[in-house]
Backbone as a ProteinNet text record, in pm:
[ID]
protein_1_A
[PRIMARY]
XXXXXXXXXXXXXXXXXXXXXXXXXXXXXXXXXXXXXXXXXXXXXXXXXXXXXXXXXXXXXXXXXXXXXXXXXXXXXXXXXXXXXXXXXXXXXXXXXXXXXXXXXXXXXXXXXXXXXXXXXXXXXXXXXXXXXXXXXXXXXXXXXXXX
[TERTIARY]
-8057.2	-8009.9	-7858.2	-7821.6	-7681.1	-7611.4	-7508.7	-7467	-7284.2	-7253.9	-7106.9	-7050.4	-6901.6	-6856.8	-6810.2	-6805.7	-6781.6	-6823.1	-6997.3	-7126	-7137.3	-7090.3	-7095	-6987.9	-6861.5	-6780.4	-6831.1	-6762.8	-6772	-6806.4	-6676.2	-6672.1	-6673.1	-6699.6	-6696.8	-6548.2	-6531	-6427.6	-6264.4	-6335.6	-6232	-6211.4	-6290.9	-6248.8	-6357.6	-6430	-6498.5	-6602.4	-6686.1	-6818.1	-6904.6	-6938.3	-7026.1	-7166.8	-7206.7	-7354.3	-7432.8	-7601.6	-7675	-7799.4	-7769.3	-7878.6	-7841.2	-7784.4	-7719.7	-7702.5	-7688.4	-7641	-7471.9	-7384.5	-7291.6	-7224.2	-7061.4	-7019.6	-6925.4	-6928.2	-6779.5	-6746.2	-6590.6	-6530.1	-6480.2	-6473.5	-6388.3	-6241.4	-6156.8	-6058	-6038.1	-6177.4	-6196.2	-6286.2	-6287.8	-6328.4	-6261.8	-6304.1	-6264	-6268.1	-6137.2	-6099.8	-6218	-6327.1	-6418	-6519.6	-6539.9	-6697.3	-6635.4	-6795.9	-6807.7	-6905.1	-7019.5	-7115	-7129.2	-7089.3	-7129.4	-7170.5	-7196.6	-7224.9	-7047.9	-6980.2	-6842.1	-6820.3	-6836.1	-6759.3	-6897.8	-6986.7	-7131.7	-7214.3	-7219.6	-7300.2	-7431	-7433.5	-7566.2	-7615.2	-7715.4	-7837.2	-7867.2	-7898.6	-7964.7	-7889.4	-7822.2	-7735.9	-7549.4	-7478.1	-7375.3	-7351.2	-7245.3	-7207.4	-7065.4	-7021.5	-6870.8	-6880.6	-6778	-6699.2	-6604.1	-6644.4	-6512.8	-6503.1	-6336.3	-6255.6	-6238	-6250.9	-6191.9	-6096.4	-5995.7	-5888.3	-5879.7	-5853.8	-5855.9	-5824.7	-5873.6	-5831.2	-5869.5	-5975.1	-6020.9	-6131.8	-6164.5	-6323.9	-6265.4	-6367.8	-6391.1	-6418.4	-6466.4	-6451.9	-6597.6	-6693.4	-6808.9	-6841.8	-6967.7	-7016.5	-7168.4	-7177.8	-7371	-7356.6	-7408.2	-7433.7	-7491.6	-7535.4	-7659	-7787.6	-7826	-7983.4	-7966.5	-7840.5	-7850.8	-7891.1	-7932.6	-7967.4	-7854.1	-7789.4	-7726.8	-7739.3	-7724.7	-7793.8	-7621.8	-7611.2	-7494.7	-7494.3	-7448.1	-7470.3	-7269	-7328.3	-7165.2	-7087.4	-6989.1	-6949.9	-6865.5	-6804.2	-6727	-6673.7	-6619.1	-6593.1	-6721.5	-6665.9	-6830.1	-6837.9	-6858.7	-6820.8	-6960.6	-6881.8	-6989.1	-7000.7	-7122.5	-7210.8	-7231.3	-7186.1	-7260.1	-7326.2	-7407	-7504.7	-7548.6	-7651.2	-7692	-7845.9	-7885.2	-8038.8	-8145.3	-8058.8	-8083.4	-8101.9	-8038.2	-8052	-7927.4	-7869.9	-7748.5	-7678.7	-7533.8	-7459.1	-7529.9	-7564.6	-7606.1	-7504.1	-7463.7	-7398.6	-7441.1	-7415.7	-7473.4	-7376.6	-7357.4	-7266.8	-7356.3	-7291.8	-7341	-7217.8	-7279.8	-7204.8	-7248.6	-7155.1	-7177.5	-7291	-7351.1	-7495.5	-7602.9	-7519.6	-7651.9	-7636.4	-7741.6	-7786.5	-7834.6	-7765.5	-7785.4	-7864.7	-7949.5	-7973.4	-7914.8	-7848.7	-7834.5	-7934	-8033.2	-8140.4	-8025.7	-8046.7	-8004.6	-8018.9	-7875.6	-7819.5	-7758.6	-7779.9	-7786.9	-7615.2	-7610	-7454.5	-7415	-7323	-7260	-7135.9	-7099.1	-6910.4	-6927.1	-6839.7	-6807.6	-6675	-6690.2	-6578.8	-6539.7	-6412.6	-6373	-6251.9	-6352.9	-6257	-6178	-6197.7	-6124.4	-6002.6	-5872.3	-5773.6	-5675.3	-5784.6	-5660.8	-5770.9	-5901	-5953.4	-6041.1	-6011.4	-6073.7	-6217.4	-6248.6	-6420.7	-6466.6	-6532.5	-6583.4	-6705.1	-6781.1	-6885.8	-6922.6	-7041.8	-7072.2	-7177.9	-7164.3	-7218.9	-7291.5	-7435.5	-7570	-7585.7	-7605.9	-7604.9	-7699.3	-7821.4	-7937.8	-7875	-7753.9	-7664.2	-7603.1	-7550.5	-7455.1	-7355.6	-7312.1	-7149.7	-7181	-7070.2	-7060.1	-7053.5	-7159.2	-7089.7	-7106.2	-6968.1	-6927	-6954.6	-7027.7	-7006.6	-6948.2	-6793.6	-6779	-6850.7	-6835.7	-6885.9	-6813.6	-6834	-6726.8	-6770.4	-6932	-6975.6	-7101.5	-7140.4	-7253.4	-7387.7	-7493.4	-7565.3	-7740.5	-7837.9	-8006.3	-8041	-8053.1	-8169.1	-8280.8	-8307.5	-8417.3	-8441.3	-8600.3	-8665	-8670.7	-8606.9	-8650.2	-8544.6	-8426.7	-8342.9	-8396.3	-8473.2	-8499.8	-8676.6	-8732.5	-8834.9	-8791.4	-8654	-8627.3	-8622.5
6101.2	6103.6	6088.4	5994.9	5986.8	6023.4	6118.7	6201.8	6164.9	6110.4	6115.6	6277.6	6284.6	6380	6378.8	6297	6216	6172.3	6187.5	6085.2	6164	6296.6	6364.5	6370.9	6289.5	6280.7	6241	6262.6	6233.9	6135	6038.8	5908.6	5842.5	5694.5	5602.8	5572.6	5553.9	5520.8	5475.3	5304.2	5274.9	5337.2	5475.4	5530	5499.1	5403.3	5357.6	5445.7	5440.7	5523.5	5561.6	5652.1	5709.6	5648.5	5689.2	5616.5	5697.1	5625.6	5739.5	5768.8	5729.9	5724.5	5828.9	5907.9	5986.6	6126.8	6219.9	6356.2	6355.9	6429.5	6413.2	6555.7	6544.1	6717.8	6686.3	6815	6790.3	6928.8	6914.8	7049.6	7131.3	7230.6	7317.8	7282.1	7208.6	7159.6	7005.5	6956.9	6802.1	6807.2	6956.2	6987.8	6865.5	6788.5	6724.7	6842.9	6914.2	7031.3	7128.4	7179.1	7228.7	7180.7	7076.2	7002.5	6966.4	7019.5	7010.4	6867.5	6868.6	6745.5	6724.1	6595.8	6528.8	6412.6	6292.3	6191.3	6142.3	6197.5	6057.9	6117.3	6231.2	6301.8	6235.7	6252.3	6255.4	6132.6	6101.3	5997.6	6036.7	6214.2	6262.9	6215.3	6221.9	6201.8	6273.9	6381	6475.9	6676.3	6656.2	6775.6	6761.1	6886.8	6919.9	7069.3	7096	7176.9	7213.8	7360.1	7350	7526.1	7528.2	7689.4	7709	7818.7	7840.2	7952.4	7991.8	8117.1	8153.1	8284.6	8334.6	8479.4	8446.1	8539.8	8650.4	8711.4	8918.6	8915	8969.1	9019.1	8876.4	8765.8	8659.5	8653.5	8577.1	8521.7	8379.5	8335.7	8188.2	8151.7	8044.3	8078.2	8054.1	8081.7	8086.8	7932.1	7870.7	7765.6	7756.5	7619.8	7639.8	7490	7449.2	7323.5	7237.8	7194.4	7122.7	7131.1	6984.2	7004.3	7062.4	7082.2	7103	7272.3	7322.7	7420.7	7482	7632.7	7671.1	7757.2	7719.2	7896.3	7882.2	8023.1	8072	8197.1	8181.1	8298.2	8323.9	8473.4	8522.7	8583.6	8511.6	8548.5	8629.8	8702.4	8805.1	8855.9	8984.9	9026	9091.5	9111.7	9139.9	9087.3	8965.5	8876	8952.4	8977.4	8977.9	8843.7	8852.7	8740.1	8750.6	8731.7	8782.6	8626	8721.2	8588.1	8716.3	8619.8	8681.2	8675.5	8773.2	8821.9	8754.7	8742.9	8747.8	8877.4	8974.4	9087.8	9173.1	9159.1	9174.6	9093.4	9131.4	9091.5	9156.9	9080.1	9143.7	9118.9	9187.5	9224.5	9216.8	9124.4	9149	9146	9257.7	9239.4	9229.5	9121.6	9104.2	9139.1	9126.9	9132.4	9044.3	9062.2	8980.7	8941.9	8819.2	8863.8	8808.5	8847.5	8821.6	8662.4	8606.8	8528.7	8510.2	8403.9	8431.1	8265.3	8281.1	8135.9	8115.1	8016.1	8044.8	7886.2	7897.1	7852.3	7695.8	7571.4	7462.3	7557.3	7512.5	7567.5	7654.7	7750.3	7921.1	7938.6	7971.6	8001	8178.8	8099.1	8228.1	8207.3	8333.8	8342.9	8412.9	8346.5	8430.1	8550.6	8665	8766	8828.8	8845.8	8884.2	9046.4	9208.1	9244.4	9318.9	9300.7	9355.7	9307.6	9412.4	9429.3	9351.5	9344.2	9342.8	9217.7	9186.3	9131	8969.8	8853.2	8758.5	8740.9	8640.7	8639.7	8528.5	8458.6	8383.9	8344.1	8201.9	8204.5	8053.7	8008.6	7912.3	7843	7731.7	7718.6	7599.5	7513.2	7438	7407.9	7277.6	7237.7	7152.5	7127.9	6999.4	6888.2	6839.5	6740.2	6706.5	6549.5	6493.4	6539.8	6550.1	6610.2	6746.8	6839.2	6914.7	6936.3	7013.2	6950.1	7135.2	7098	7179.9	7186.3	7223.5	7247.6	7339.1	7385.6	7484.8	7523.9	7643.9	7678.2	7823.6	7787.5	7955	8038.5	8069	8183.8	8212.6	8302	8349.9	8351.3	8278.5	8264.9	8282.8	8310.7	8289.2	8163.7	8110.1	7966.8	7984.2	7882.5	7891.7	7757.1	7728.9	7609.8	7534.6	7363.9	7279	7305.4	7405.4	7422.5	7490.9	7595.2	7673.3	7655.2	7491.6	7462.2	7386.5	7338.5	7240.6	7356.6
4432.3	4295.2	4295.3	4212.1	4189.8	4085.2	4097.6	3971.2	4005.7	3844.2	3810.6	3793.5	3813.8	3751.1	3601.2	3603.8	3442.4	3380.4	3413.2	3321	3182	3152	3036.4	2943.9	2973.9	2862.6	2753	2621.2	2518.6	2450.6	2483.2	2486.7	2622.2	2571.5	2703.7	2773.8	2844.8	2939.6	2873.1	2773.7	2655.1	2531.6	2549	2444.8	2289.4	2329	2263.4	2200.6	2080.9	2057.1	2156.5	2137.6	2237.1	2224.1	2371.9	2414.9	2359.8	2327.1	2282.6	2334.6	2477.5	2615.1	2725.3	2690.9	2796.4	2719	2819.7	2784.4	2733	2652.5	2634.7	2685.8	2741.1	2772.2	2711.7	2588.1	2534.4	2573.4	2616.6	2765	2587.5	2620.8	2527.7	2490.1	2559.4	2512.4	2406.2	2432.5	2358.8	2226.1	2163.6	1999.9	1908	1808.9	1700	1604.2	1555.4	1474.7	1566.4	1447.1	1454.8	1525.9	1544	1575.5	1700.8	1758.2	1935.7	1937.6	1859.8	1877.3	1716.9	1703.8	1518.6	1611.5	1486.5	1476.1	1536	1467.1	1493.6	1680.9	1714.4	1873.5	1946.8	1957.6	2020.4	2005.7	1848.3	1801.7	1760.5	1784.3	1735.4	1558.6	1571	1442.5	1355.1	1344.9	1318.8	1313.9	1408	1429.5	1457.6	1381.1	1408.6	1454.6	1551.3	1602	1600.8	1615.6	1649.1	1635.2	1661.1	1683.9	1589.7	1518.3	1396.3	1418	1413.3	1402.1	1298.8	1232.9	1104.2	1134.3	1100.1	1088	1056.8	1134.7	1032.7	896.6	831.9	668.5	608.6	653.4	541.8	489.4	450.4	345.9	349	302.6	275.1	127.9	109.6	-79	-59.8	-213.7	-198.8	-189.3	-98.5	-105.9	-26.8	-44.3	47.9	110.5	189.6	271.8	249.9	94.4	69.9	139.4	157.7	243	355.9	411	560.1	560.4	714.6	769.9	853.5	872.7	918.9	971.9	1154.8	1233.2	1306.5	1327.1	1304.6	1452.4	1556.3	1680	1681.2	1622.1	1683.1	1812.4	1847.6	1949.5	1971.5	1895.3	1893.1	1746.1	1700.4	1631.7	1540.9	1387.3	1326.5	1178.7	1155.6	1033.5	909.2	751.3	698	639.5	601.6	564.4	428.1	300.6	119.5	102.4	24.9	-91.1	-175.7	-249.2	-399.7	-409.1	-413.4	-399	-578.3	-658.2	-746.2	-856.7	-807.1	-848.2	-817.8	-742.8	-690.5	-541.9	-520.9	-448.1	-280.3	-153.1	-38.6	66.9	148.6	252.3	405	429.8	627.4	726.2	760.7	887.3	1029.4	1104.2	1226.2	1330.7	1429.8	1587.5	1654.7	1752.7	1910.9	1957.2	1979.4	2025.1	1911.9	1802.3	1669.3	1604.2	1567	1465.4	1310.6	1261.2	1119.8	1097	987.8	947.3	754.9	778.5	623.1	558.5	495.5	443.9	336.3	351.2	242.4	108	41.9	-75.1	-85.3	-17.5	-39.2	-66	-165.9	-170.6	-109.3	-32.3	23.6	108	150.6	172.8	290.4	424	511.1	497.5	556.2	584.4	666.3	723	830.5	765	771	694.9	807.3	921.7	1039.3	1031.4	1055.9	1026.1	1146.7	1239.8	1404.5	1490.5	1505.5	1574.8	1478.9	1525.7	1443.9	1495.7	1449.6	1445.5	1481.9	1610.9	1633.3	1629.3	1572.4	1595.1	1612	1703.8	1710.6	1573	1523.5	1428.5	1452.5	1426.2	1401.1	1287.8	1259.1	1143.8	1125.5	1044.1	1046.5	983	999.4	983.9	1078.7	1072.9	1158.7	1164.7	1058.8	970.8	904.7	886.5	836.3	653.2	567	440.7	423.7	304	280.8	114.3	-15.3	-134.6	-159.2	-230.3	-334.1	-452.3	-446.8	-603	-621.1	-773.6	-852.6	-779.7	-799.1	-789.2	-687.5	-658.8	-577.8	-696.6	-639.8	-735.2	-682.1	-725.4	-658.5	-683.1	-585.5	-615.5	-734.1	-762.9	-857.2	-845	-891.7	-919.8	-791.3	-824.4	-699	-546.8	-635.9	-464.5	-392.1	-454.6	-353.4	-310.4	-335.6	-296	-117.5	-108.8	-39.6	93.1
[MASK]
++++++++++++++++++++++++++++++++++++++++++++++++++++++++++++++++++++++++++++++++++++++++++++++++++++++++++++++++++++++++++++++++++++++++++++++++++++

């Protein structure tokens, strides 16, 4: 068997788009921002990936991902997680170790209310790309979103 040390880069040699017959290694220093594997770094189909940091004392503003699917493994710190039950505002704090899925649509806000330590987590996406919707508010699905 013949194995490169370099058969898992990103891109091809000229720099060119990536192949989509091969395994890809993208090293921890060759992230596009956030994204470890999309369609534009990888050439993947179907899935995005990447590692996001959130800062002591932040949140994010409220939003949901459209169709896409979001599983979420944290790697350090203890991020809460809000959405809206339809009945009230819910709260999940996770740790190290744990997994979250956040379901297409679901509006909700990450938080980091730790004062001194930020929050890492690796993030999966049933998209190529990452999408991001804003919205005002935290809200319950109803009807055909929350059939999808």
């Amino acid at each position: 068997m013949t194995t490169r040390q370099d058969a898992g880069s990103a891109r091809g040699a000229d720099g060119a788009a990536p192949l989509n017959n091969r395994v890809h290694h993208v090293r921890s220093g060759e992230l596009d921002g956030y994204a470890a594997i999309s369609g534009g770094t990888v050439g993947s189909k179907k899935l995005w990936m990447g590692r996001v940091e959130n800062a002591p004392l932040s949140a994010t503003d409220n939003h949901h991902h459209g169709d896409s699917e979001a599983g979420i493994y944290v790697v350090s710190g203890h991020p809460v997680f809000v959405f809206h039950d339809g009945t009230q505002e819910v709260r999940i704090t996770a740790g190290p170790g744990d997994f979250l899925l956040v379901p297409p649509f679901v509006p909700h806000r990450e938080e980091n209310p730790d004062p001194d330590e930020p929050v890492v987590v690796v993030i999966a996406r049933t998209t190529q790309e990452p999408i991001k919707v804003s919205v005002p508010e935290l809200y319950q699905l109803t009807g055909a979103e929350a059939q999808v």
